[in-house]
Gaussian input, Z-matrix of N, CA and C with variables (Angstrom, degrees):
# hf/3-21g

backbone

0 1
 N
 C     1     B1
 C     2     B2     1     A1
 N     3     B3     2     A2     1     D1
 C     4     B4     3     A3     2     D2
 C     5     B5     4     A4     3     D3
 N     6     B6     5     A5     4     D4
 C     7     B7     6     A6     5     D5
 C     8     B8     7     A7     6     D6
 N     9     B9     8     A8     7     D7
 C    10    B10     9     A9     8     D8
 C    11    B11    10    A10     9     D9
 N    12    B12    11    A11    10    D10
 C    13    B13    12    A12    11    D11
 C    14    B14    13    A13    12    D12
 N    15    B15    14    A14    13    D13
 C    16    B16    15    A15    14    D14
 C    17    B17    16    A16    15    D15
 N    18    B18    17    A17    16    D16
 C    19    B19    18    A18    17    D17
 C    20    B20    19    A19    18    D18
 N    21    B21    20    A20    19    D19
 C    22    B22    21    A21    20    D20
 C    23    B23    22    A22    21    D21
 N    24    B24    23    A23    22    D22
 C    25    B25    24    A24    23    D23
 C    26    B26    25    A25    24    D24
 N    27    B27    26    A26    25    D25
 C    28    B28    27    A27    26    D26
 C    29    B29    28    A28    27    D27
 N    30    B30    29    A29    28    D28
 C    31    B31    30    A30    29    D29
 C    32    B32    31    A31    30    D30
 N    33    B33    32    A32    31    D31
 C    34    B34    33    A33    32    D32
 C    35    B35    34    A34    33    D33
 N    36    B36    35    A35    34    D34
 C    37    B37    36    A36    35    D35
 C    38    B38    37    A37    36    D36
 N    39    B39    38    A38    37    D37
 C    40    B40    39    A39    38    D38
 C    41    B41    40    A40    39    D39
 N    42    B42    41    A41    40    D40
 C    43    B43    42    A42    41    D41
 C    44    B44    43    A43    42    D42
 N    45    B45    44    A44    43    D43
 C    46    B46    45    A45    44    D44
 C    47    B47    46    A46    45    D45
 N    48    B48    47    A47    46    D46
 C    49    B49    48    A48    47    D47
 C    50    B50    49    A49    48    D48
 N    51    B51    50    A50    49    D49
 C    52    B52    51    A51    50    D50
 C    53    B53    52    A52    51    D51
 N    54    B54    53    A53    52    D52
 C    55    B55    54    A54    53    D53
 C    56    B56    55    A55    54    D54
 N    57    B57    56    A56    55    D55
 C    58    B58    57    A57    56    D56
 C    59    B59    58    A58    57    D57
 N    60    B60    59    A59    58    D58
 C    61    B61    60    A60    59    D59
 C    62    B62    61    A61    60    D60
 N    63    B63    62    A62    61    D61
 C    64    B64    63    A63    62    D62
 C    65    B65    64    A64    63    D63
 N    66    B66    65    A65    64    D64
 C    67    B67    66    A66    65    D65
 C    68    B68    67    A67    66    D66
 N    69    B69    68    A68    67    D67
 C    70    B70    69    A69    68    D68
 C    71    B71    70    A70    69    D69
 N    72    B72    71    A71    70    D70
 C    73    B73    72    A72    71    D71
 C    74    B74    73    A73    72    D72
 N    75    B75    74    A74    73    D73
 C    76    B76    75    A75    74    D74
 C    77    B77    76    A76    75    D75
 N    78    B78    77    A77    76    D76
 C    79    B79    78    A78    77    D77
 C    80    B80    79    A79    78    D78
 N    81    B81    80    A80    79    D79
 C    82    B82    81    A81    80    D80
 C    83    B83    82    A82    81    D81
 N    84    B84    83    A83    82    D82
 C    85    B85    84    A84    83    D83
 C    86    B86    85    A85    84    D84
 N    87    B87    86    A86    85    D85
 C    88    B88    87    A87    86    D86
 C    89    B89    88    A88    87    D87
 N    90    B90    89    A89    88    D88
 C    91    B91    90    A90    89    D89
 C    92    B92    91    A91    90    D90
 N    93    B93    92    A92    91    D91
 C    94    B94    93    A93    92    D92
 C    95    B95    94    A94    93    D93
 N    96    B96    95    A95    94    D94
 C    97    B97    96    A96    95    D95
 C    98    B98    97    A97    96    D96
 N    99    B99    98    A98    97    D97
 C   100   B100    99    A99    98    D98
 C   101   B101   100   A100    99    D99
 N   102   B102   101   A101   100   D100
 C   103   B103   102   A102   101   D101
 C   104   B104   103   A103   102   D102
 N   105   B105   104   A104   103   D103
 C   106   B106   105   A105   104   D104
 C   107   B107   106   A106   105   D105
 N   108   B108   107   A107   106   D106
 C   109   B109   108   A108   107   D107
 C   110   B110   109   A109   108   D108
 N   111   B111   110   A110   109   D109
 C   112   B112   111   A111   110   D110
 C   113   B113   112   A112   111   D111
 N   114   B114   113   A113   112   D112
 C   115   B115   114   A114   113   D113
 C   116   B116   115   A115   114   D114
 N   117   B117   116   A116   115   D115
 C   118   B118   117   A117   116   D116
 C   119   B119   118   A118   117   D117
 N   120   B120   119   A119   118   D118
 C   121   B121   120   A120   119   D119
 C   122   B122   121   A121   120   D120
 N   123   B123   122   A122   121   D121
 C   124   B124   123   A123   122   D122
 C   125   B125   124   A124   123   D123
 N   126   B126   125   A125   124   D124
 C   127   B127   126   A126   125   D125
 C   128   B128   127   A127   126   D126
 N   129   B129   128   A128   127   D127
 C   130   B130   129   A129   128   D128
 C   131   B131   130   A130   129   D129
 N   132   B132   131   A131   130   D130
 C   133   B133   132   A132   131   D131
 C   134   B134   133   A133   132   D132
 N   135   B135   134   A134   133   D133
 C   136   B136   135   A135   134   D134
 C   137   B137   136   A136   135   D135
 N   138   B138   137   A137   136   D136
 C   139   B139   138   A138   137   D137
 C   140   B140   139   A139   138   D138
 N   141   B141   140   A140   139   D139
 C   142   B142   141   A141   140   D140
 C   143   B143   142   A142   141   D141
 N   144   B144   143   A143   142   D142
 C   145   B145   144   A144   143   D143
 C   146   B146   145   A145   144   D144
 N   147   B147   146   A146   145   D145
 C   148   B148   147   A147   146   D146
 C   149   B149   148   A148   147   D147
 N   150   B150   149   A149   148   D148
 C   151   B151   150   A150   149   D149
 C   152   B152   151   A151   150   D150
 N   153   B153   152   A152   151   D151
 C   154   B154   153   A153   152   D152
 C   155   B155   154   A154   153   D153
 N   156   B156   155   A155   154   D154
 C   157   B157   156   A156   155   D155
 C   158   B158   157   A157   156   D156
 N   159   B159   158   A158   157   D157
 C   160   B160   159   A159   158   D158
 C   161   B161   160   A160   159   D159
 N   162   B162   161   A161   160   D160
 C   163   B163   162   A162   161   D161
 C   164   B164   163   A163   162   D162
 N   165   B165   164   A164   163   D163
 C   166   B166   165   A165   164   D164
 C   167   B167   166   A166   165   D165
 N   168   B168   167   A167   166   D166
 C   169   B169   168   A168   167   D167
 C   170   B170   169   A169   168   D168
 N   171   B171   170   A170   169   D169
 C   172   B172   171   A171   170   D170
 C   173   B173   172   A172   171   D171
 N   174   B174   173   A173   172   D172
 C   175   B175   174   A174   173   D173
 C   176   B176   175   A175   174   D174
 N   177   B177   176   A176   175   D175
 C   178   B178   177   A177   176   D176
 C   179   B179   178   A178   177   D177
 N   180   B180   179   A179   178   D178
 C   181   B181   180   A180   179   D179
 C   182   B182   181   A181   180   D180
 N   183   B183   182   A182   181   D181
 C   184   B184   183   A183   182   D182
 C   185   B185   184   A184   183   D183
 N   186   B186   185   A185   184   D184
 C   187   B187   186   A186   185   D185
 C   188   B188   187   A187   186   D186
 N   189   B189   188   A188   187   D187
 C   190   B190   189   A189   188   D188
 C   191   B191   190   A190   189   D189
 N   192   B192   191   A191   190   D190
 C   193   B193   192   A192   191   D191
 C   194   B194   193   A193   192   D192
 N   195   B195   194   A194   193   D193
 C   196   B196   195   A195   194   D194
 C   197   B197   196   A196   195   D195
 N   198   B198   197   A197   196   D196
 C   199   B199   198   A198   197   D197
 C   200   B200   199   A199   198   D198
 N   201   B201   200   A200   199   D199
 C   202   B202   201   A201   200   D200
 C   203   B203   202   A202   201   D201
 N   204   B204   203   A203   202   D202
 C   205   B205   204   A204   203   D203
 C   206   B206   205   A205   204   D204
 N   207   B207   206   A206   205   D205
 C   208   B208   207   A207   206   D206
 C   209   B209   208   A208   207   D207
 N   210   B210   209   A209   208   D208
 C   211   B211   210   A210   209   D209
 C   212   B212   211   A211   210   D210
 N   213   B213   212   A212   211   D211
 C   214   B214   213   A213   212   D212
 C   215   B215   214   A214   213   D213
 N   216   B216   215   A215   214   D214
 C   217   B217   216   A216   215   D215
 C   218   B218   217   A217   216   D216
 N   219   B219   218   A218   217   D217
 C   220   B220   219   A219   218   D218
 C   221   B221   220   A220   219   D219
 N   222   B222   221   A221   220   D220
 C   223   B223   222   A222   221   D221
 C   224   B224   223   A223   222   D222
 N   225   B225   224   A224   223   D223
 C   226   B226   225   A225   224   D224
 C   227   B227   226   A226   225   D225
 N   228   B228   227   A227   226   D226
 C   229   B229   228   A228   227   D227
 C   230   B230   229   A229   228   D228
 N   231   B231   230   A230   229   D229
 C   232   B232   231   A231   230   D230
 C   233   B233   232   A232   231   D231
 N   234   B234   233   A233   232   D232
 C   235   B235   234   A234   233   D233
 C   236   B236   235   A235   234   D234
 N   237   B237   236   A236   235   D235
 C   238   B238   237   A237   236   D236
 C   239   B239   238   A238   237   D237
 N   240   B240   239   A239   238   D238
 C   241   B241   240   A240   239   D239
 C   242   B242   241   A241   240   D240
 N   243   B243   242   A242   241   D241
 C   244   B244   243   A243   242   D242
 C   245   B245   244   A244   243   D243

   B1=1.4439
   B2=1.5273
   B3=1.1507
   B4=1.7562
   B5=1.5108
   B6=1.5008
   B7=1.2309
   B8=1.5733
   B9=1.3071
   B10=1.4707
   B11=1.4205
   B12=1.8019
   B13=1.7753
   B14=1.0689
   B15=1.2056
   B16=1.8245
   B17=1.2316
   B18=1.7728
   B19=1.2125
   B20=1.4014
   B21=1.4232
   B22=1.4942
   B23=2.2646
   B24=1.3377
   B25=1.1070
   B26=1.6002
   B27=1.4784
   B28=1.2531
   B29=1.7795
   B30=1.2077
   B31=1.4471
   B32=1.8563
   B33=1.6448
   B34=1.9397
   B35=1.6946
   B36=1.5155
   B37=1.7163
   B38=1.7294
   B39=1.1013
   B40=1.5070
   B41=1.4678
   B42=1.5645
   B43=1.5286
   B44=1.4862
   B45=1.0323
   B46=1.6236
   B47=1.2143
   B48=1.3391
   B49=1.6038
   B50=1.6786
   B51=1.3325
   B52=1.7338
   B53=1.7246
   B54=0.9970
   B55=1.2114
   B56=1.7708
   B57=1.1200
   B58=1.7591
   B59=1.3658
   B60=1.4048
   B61=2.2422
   B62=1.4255
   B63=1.3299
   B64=1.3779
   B65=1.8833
   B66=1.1355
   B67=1.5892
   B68=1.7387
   B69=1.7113
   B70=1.5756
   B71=1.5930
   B72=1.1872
   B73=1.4096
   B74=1.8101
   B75=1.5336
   B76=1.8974
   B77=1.5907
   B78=0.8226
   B79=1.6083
   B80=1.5698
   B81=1.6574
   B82=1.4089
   B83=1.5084
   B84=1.3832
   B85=1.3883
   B86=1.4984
   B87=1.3351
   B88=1.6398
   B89=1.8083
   B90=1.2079
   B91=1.3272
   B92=2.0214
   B93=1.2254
   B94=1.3398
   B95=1.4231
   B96=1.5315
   B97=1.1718
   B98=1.5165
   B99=1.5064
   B100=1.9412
   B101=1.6082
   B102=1.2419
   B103=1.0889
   B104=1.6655
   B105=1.6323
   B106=1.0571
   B107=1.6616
   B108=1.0210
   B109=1.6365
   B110=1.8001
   B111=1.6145
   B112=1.4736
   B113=1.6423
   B114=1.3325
   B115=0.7433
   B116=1.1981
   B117=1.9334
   B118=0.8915
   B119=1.7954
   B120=1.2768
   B121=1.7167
   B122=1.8547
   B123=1.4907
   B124=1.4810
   B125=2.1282
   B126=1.5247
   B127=1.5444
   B128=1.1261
   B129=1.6781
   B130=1.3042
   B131=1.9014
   B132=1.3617
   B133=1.6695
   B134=1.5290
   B135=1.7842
   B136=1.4119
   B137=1.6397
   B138=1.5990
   B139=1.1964
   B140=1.6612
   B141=1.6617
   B142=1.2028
   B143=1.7323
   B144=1.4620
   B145=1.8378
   B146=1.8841
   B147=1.9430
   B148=1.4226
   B149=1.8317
   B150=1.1329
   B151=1.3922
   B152=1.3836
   B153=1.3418
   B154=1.3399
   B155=1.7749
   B156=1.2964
   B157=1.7934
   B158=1.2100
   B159=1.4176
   B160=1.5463
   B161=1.8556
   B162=1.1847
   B163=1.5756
   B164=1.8719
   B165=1.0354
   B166=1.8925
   B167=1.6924
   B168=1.3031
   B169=2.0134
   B170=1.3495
   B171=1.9010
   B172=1.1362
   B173=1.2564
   B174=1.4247
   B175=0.9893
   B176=1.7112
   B177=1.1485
   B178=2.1067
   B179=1.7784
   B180=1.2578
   B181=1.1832
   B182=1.5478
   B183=1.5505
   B184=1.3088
   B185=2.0744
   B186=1.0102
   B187=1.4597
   B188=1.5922
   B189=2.0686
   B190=1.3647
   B191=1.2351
   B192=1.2220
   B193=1.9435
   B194=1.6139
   B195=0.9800
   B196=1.2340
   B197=1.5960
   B198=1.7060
   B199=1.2056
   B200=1.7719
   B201=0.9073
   B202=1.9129
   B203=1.5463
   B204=1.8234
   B205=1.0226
   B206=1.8035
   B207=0.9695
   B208=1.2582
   B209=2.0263
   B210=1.2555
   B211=1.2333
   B212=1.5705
   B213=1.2077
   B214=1.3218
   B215=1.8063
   B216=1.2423
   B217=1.6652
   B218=1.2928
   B219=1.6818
   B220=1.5483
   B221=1.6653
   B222=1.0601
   B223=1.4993
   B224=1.8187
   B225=1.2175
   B226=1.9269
   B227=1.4689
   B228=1.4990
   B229=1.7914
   B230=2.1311
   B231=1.1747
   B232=1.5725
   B233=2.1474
   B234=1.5643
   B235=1.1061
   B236=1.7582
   B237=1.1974
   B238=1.2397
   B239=1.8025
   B240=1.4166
   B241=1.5702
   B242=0.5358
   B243=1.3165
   B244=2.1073
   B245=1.2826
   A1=109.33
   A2=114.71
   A3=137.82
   A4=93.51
   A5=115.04
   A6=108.87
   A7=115.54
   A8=136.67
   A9=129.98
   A10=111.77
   A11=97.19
   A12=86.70
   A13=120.33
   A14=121.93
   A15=116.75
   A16=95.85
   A17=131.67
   A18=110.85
   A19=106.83
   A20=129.35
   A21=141.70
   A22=75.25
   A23=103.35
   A24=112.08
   A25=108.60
   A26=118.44
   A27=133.08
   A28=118.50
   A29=109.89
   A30=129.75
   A31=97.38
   A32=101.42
   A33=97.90
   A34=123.87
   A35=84.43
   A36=103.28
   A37=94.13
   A38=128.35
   A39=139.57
   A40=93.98
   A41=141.65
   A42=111.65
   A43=122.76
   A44=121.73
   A45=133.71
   A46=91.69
   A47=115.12
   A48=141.89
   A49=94.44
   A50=122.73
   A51=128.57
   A52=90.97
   A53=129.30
   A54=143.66
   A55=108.08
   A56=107.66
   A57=129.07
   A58=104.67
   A59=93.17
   A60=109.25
   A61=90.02
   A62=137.79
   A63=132.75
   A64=78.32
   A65=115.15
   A66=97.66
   A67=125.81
   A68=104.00
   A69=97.72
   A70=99.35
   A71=146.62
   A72=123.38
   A73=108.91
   A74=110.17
   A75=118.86
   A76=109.11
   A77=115.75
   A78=94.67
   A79=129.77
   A80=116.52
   A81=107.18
   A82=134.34
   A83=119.80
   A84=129.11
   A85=96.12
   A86=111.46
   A87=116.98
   A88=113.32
   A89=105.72
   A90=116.69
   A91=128.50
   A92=95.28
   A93=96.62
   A94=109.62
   A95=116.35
   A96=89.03
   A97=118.62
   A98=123.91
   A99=104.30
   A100=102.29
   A101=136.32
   A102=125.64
   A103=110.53
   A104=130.21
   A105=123.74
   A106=95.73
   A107=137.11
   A108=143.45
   A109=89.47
   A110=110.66
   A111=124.27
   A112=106.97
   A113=142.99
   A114=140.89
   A115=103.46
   A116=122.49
   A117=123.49
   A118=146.33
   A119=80.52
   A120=91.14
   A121=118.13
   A122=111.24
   A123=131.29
   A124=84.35
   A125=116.57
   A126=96.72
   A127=117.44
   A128=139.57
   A129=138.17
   A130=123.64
   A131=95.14
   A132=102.91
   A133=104.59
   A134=97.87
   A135=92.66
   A136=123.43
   A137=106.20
   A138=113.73
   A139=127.54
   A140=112.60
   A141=101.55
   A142=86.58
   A143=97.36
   A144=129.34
   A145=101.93
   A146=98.43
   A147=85.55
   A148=113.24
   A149=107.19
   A150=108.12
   A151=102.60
   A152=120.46
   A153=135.07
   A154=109.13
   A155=110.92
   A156=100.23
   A157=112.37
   A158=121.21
   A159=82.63
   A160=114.20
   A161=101.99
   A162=110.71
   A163=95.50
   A164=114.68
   A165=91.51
   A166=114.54
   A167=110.03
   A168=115.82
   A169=68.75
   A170=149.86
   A171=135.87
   A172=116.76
   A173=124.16
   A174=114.33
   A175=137.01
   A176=83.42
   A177=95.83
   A178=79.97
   A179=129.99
   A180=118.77
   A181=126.22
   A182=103.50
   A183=110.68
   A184=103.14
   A185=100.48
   A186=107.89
   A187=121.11
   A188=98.57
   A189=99.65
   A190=100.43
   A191=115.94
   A192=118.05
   A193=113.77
   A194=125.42
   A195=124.23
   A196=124.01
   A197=112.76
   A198=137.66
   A199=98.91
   A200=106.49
   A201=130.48
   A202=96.93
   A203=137.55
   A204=125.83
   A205=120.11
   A206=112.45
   A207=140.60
   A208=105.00
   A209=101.68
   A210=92.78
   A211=151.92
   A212=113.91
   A213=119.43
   A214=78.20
   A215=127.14
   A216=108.62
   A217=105.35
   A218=118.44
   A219=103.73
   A220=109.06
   A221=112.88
   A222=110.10
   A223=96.44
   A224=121.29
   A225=126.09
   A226=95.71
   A227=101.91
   A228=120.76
   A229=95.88
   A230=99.44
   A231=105.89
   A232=86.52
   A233=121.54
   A234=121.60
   A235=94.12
   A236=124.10
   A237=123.66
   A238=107.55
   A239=98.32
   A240=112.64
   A241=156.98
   A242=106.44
   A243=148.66
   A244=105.73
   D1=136.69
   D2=170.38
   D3=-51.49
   D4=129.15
   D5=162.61
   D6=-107.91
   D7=-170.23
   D8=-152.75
   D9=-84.40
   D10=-27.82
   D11=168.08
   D12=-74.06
   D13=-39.08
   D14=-165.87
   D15=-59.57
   D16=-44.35
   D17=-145.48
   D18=-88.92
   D19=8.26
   D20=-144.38
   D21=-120.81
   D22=-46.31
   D23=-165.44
   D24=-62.59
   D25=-45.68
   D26=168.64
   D27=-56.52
   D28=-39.24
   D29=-171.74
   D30=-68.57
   D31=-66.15
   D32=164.06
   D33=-29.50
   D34=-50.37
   D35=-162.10
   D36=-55.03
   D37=-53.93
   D38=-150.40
   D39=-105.33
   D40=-6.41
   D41=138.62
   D42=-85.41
   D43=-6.52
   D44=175.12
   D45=-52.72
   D46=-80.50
   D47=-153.41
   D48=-53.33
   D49=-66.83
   D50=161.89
   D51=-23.53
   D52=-88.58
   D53=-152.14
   D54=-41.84
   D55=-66.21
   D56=163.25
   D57=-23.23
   D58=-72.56
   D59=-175.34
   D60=-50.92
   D61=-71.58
   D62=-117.99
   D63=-87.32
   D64=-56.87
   D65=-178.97
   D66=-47.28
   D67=-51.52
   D68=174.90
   D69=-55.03
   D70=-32.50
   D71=-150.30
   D72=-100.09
   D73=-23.77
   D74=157.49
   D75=-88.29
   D76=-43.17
   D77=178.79
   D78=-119.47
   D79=-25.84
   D80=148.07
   D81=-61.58
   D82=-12.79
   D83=-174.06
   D84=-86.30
   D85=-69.66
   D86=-173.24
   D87=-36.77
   D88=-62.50
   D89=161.20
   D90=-23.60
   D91=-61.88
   D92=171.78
   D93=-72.49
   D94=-42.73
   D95=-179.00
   D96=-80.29
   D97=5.11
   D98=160.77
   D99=-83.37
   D100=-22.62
   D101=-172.78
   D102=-83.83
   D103=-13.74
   D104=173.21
   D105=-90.63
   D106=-39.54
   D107=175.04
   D108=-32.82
   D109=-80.13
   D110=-168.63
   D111=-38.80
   D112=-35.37
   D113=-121.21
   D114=-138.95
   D115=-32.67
   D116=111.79
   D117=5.35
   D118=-78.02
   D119=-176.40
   D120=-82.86
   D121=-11.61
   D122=-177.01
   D123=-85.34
   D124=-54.28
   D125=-177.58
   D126=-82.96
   D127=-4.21
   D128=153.60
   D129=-67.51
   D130=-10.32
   D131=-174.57
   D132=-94.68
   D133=-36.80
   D134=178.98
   D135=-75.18
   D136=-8.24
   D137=-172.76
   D138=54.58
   D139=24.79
   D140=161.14
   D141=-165.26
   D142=145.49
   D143=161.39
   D144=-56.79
   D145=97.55
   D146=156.26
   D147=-116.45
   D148=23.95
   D149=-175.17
   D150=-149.40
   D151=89.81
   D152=-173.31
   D153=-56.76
   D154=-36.56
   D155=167.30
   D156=-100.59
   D157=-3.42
   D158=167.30
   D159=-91.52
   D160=-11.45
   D161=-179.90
   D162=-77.10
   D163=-44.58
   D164=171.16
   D165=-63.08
   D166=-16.99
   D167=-165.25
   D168=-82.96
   D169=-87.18
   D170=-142.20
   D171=-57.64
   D172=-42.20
   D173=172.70
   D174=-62.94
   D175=-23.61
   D176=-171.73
   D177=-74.04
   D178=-57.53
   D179=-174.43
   D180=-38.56
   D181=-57.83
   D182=-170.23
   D183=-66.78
   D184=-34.86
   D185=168.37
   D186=-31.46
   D187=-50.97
   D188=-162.13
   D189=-92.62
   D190=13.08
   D191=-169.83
   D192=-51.65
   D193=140.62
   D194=165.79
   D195=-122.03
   D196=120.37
   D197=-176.54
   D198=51.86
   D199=61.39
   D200=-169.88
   D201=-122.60
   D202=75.03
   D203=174.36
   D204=-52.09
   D205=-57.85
   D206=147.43
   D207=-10.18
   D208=-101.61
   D209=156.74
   D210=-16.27
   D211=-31.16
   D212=-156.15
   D213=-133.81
   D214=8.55
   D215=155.74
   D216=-108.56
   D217=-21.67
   D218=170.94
   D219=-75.41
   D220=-38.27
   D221=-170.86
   D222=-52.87
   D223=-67.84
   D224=162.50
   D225=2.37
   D226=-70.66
   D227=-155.54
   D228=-64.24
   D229=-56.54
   D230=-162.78
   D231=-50.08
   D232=-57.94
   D233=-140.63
   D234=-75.44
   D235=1.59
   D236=-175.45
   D237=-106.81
   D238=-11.02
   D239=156.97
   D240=-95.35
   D241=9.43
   D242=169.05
   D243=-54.08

């Protein structure tokens, strides 16, 4: 039988982990995607690919954007610069 610490111990363990996700997914997610947006719009101004991975990292980003208008017209612009 489980005694009261482990299971008190397990219960911590598995809001941590909640806690971790729910931050990477509100504020590590948002983040990349203004910094792939920015970075974005610096290789659409320059009008040419000089860093072949980071222009696939911006793009896979702007790709996975969600409800990001913004986003999903530079990604348009980046995929027409392939």
């Amino acid at each position: 039988m489980i005694s009261t610490q482990y299971l008190l111990f397990y219960i911590m363990l598995l809001l941590m982990l909640g806690a971790v996700i729910a931050f990477s997914l509100f504020v590590i997610k948002p983040l990349q995607t203004r910094w792939a947006i920015i970075t974005a719009r610096r290789i659409v101004a320059k009008g040419k690919i000089q860093n072949n991975w980071q222009f696939r990292n911006v793009s896979r980003m702007l790709a996975t954007a969600r409800n990001d208008l913004d986003a999903a017209k530079l990604w348009l612009e980046l995929d027409k610069m392939k």
